[in-house]
DRENGU-976214 format. One record per atom (N, C-alpha, C): residue number from 1; atom name; x, y, z. Coordinates in pm, whole numbers, plus 50000, padded with zeros to 5 digits. Layout:
# DRENGU-976214
{node NUM; CA; {X; Y; Z}};
...
END
This chain:
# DRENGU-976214
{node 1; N; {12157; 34497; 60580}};
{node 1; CA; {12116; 34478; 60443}};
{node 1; C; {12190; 34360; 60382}};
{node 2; N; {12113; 34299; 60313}};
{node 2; CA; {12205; 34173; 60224}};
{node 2; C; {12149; 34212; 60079}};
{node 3; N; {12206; 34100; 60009}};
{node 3; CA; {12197; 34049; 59859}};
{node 3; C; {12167; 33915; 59867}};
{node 4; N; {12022; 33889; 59732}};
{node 4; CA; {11994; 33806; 59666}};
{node 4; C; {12097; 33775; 59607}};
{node 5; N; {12181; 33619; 59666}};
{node 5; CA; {12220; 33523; 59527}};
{node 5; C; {12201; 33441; 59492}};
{node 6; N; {12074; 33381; 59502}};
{node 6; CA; {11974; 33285; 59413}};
{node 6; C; {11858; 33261; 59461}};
{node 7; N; {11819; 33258; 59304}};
{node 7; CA; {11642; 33199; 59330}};
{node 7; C; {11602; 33116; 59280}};
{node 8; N; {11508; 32987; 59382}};
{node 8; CA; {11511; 32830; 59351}};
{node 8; C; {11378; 32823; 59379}};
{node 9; N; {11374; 32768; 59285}};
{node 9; CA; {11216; 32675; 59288}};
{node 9; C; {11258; 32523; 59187}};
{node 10; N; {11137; 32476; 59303}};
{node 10; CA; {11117; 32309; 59258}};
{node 10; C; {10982; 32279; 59199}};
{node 11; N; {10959; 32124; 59147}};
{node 11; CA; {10852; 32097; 59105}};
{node 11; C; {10756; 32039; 59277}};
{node 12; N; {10867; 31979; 59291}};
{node 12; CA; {10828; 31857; 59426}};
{node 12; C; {10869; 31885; 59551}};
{node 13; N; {10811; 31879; 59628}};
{node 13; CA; {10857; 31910; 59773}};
{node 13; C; {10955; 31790; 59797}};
{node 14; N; {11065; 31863; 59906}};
{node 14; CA; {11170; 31777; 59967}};
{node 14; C; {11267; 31731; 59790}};
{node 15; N; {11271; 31767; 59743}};
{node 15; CA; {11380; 31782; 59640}};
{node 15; C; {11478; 31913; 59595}};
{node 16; N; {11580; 31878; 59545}};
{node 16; CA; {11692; 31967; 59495}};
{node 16; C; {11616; 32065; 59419}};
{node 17; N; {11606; 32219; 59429}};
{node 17; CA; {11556; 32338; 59350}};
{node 17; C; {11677; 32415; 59269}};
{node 18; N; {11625; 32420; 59161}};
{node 18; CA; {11693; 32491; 59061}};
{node 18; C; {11718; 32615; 59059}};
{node 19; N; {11830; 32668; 59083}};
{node 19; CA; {11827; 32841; 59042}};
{node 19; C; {11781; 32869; 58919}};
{node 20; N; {11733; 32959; 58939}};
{node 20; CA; {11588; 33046; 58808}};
{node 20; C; {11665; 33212; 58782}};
{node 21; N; {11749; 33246; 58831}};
{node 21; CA; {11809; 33367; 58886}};
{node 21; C; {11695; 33487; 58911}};
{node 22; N; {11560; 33476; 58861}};
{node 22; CA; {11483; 33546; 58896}};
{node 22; C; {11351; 33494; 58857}};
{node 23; N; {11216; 33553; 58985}};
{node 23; CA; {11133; 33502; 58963}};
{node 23; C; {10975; 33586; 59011}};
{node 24; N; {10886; 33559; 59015}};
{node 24; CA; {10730; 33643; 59036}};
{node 24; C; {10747; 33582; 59165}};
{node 25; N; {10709; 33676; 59260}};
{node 25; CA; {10671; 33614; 59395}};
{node 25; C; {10486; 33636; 59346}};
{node 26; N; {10430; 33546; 59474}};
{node 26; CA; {10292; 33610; 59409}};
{node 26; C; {10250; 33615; 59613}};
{node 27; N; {10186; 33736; 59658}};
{node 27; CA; {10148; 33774; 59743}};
{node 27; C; {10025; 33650; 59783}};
{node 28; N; {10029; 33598; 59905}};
{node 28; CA; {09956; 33495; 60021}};
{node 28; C; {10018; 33399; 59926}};
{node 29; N; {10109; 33329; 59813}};
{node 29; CA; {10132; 33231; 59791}};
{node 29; C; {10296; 33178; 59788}};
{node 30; N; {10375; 33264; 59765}};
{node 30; CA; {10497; 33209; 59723}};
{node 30; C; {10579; 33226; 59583}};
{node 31; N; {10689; 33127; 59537}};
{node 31; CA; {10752; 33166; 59439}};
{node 31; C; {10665; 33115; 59315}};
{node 32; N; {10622; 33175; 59228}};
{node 32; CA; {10569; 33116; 59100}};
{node 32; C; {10633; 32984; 59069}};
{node 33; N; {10530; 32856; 59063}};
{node 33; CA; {10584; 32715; 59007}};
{node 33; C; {10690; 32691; 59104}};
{node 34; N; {10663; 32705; 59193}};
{node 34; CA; {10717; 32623; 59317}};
{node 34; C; {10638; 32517; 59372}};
{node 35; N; {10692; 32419; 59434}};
{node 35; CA; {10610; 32291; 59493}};
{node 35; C; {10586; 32384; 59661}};
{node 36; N; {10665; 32477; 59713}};
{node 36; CA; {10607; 32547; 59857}};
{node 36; C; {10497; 32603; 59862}};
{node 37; N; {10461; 32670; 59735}};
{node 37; CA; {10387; 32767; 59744}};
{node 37; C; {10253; 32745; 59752}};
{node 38; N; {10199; 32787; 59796}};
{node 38; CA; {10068; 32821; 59853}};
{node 38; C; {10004; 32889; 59969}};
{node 39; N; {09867; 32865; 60006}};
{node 39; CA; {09819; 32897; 60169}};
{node 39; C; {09851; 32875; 60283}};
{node 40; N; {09969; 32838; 60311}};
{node 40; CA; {10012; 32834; 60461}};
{node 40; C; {10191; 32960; 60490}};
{node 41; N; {10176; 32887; 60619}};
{node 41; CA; {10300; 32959; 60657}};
{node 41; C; {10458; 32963; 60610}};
{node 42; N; {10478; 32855; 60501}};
{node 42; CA; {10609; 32829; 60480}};
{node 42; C; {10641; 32863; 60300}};
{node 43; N; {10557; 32965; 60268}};
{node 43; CA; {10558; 33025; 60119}};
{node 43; C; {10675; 33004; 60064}};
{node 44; N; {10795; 33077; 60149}};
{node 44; CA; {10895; 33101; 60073}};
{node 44; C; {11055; 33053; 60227}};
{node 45; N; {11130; 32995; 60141}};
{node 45; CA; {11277; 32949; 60216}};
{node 45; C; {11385; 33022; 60239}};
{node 46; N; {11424; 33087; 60320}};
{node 46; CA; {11587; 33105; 60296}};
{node 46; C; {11693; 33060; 60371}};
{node 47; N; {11799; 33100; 60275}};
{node 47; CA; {11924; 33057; 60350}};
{node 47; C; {12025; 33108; 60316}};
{node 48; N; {12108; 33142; 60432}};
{node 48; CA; {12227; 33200; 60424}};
{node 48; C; {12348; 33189; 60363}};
{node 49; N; {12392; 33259; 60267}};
{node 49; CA; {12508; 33210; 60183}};
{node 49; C; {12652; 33184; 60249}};
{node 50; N; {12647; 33239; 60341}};
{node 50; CA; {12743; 33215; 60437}};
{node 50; C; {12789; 33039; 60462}};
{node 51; N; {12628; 33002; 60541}};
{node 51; CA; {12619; 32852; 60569}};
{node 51; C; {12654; 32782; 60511}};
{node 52; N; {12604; 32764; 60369}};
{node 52; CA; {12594; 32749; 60251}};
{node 52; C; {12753; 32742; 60186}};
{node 53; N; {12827; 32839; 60184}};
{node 53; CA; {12979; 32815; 60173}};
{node 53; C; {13075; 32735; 60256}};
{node 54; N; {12985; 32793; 60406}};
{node 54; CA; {13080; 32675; 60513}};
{node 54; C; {13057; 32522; 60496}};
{node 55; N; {12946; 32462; 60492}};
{node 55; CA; {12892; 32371; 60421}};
{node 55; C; {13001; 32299; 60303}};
{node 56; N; {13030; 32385; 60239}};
{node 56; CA; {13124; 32319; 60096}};
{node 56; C; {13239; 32285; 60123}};
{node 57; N; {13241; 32326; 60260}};
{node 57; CA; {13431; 32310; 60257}};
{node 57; C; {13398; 32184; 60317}};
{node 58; N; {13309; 32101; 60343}};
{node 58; CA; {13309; 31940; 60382}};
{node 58; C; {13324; 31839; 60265}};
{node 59; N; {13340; 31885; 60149}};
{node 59; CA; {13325; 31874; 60023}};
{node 59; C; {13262; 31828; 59932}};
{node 60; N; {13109; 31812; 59987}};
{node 60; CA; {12964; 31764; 59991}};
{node 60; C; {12970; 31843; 59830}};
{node 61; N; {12905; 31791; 59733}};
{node 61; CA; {12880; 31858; 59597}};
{node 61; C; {12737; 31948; 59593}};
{node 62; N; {12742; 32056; 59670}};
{node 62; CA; {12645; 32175; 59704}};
{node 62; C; {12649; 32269; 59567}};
{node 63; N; {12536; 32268; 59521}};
{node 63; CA; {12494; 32379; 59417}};
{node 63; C; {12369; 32456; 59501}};
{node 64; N; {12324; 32549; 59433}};
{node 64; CA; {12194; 32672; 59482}};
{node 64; C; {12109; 32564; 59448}};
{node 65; N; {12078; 32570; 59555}};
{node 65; CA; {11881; 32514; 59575}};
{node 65; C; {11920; 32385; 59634}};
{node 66; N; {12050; 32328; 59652}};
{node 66; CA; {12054; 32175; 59701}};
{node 66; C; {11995; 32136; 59854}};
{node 67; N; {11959; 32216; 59971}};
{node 67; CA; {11902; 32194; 60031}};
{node 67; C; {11744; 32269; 60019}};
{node 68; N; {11699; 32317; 59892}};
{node 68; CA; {11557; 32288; 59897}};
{node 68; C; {11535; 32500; 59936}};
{node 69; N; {11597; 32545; 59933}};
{node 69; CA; {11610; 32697; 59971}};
{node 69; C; {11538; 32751; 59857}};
{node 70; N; {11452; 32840; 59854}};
{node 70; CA; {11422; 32924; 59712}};
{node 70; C; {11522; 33027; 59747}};
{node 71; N; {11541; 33112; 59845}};
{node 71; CA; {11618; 33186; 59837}};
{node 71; C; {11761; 33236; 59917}};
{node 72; N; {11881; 33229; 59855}};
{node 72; CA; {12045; 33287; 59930}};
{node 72; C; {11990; 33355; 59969}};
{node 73; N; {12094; 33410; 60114}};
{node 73; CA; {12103; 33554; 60121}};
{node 73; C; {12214; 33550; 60193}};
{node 74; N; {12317; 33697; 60114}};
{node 74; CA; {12414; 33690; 60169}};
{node 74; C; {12422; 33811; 60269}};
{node 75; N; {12479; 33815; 60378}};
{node 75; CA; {12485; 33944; 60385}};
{node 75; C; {12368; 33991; 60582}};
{node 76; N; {12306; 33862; 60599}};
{node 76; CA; {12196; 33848; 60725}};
{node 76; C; {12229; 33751; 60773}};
{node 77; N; {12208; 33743; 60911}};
{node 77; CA; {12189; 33627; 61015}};
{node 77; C; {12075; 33585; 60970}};
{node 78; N; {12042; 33522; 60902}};
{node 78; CA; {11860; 33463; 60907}};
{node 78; C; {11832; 33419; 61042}};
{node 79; N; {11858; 33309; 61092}};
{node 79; CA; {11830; 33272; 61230}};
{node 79; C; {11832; 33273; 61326}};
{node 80; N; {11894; 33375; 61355}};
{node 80; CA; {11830; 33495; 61470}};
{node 80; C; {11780; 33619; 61422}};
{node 81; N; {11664; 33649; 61334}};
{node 81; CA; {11604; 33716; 61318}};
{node 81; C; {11493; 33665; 61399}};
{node 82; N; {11384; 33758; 61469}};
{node 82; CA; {11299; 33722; 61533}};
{node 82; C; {11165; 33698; 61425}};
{node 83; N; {11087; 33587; 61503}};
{node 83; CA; {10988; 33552; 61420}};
{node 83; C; {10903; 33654; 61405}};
{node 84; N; {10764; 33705; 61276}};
{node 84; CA; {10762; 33860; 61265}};
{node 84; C; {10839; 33942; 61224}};
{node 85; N; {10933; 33936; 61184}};
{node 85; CA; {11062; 34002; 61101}};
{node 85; C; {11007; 34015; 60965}};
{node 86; N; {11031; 34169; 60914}};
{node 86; CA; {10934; 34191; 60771}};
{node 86; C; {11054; 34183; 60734}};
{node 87; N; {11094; 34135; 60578}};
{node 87; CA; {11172; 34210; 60491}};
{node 87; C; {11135; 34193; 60373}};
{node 88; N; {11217; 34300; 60301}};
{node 88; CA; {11153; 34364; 60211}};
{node 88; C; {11301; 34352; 60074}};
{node 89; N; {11258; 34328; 59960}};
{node 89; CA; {11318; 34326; 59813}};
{node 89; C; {11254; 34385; 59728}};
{node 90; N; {11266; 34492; 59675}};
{node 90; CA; {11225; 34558; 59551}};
{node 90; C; {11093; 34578; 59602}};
{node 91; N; {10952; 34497; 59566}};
{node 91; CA; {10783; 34568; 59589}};
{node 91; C; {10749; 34438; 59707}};
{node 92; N; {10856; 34360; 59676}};
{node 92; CA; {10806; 34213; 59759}};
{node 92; C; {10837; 34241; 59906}};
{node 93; N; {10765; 34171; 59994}};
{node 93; CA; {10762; 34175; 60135}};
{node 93; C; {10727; 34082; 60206}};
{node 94; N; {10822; 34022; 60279}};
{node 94; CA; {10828; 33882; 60362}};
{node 94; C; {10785; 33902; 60513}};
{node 95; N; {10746; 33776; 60533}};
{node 95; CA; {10707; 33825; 60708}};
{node 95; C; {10824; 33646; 60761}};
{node 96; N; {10872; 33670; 60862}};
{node 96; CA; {10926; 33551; 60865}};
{node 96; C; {10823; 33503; 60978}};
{node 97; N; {10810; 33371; 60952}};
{node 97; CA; {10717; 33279; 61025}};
{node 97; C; {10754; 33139; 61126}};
{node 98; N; {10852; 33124; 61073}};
{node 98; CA; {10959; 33000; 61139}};
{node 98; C; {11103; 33003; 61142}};
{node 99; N; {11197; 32975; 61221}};
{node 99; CA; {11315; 32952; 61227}};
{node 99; C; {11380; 32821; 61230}};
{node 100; N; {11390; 32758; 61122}};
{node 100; CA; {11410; 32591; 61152}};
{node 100; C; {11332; 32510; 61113}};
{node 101; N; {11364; 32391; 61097}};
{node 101; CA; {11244; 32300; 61066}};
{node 101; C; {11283; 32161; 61116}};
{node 102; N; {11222; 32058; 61111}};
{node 102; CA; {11189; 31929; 61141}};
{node 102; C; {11222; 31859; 61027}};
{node 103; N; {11311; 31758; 61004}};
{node 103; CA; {11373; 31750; 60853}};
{node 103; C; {11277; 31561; 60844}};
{node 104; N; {11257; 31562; 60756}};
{node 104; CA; {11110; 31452; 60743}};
{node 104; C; {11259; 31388; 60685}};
{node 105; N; {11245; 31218; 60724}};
{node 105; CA; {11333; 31125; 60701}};
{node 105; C; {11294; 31134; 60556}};
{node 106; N; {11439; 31072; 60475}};
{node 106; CA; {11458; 30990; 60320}};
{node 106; C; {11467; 31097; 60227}};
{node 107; N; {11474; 31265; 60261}};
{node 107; CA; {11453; 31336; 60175}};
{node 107; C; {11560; 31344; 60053}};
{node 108; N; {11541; 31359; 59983}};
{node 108; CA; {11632; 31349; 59845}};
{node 108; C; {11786; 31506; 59862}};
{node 109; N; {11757; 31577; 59960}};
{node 109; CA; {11842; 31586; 60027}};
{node 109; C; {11970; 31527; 60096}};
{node 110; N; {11915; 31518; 60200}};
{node 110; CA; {12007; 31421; 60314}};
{node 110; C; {12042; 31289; 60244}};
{node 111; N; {11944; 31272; 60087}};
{node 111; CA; {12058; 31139; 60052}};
{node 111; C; {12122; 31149; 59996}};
{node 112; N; {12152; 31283; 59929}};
{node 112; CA; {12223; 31344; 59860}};
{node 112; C; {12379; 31379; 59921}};
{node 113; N; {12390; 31452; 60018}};
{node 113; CA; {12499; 31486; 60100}};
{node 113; C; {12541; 31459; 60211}};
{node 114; N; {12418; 31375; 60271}};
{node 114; CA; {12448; 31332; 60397}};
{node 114; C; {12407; 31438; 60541}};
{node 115; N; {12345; 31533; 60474}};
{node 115; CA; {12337; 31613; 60605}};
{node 115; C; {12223; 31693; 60516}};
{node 116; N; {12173; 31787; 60612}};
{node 116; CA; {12084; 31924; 60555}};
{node 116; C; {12132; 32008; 60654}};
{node 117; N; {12166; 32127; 60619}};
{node 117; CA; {12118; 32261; 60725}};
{node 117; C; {12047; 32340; 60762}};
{node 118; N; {11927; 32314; 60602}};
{node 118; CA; {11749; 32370; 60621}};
{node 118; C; {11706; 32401; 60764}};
{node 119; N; {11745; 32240; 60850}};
{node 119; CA; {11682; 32219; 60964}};
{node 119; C; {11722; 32345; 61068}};
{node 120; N; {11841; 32354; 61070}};
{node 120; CA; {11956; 32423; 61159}};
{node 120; C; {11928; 32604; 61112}};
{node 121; N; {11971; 32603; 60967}};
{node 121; CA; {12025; 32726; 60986}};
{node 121; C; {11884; 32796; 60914}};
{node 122; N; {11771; 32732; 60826}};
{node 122; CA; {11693; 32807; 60755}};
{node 122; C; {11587; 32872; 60826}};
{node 123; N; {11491; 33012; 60741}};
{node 123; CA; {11391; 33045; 60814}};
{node 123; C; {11289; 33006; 60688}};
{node 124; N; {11143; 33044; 60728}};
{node 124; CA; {11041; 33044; 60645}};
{node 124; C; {10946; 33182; 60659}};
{node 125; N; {10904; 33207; 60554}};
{node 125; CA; {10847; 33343; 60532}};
{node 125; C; {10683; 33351; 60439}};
{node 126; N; {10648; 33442; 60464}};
{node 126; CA; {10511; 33416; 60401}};
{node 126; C; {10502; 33537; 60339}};
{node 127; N; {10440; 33577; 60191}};
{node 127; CA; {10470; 33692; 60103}};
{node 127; C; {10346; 33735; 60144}};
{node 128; N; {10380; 33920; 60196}};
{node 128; CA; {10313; 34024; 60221}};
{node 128; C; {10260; 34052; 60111}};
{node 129; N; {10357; 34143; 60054}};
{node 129; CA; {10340; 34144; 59919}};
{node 129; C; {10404; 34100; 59800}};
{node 130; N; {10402; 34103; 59704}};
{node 130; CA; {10415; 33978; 59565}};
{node 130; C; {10552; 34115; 59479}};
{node 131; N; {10585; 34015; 59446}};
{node 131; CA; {10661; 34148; 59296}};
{node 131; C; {10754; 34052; 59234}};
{node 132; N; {10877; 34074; 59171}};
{node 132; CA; {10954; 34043; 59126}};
{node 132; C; {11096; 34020; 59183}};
{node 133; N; {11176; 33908; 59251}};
{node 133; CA; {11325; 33917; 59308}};
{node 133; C; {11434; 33842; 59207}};
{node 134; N; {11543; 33897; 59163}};
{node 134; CA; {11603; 33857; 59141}};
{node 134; C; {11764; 33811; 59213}};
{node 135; N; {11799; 33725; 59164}};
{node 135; CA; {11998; 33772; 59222}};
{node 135; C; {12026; 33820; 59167}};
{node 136; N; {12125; 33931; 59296}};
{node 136; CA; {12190; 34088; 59281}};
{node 136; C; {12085; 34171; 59370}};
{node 137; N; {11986; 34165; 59403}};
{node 137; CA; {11912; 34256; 59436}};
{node 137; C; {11901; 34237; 59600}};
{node 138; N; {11922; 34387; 59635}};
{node 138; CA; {11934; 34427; 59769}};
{node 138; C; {11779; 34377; 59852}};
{node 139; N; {11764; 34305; 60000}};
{node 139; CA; {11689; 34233; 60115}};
{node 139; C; {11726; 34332; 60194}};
{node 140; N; {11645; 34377; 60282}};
{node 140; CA; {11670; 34454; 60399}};
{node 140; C; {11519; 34376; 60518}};
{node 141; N; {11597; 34448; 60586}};
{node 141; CA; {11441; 34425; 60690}};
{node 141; C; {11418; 34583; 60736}};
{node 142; N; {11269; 34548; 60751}};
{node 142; CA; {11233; 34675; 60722}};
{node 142; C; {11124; 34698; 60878}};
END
């Protein structure tokens, strides 16, 4: 089991996302007013708060959402979860769909800090079902 500690959405793909601390997922699309969201496989982001802390001690100026994550999580291995992995927050329900990604040159990222870990440590998920997540609120896989 983990904990939600943040929820990010952007306007623009491949840019810095803002923590919202809570938000509407909406079922086959993603986080409400997100630039991810829609009809394909990569609805929704996460990443491990863990990473995410180890990360800071390089002393890169890392806030929530700086590599593009809608959602922390503290508390899971994300990337070795197997692909097909449901989990579940409050009514919402994730299916994970990818482990990793392919980091597209010049992103406002990597010019930001010099590195991403999206590539490395993030997964991608596609909403089962839709509801409400905030930070603080208990992720399990289910």
């Amino acid at each position: 089991m983990g904990i939600i500690r943040a929820v990010c959405i952007s306007k623009k793909r491949g840019t810095v996302k803002q923590n919202i601390k809570t938000c509407k997922v909406i079922e086959n699309s993603g986080l409400e007013n997100d630039a991810h969201a829609g009809d394909w496989h990569r609805q929704v982001s996460l990443l491990s708060y863990e990473k995410i802390e180890e990360f800071k001690k390089t002393g890169a100026p890392v806030t929530d959402g700086t590599f593009g994550e809608n959602l922390i999580v503290e508390g899971i291995d994300l990337p070795r979860l197997p692909i097909g992995t449901k989990l579940q927050c409050n009514e919402v329900v994730l299916e994970v769909t990818q482990i990793g990604k392919k980091c597209h040159s010049g992103c406002e990222i990597y010019q930001l800090v010099g590195d991403c870990i999206m590539p490395r440590e993030g997964i991608f998920a596609k909403v089962l079902h839709g509801g409400t997540i905030s930070a603080g609120d208990e992720i399990k896989c289910i």
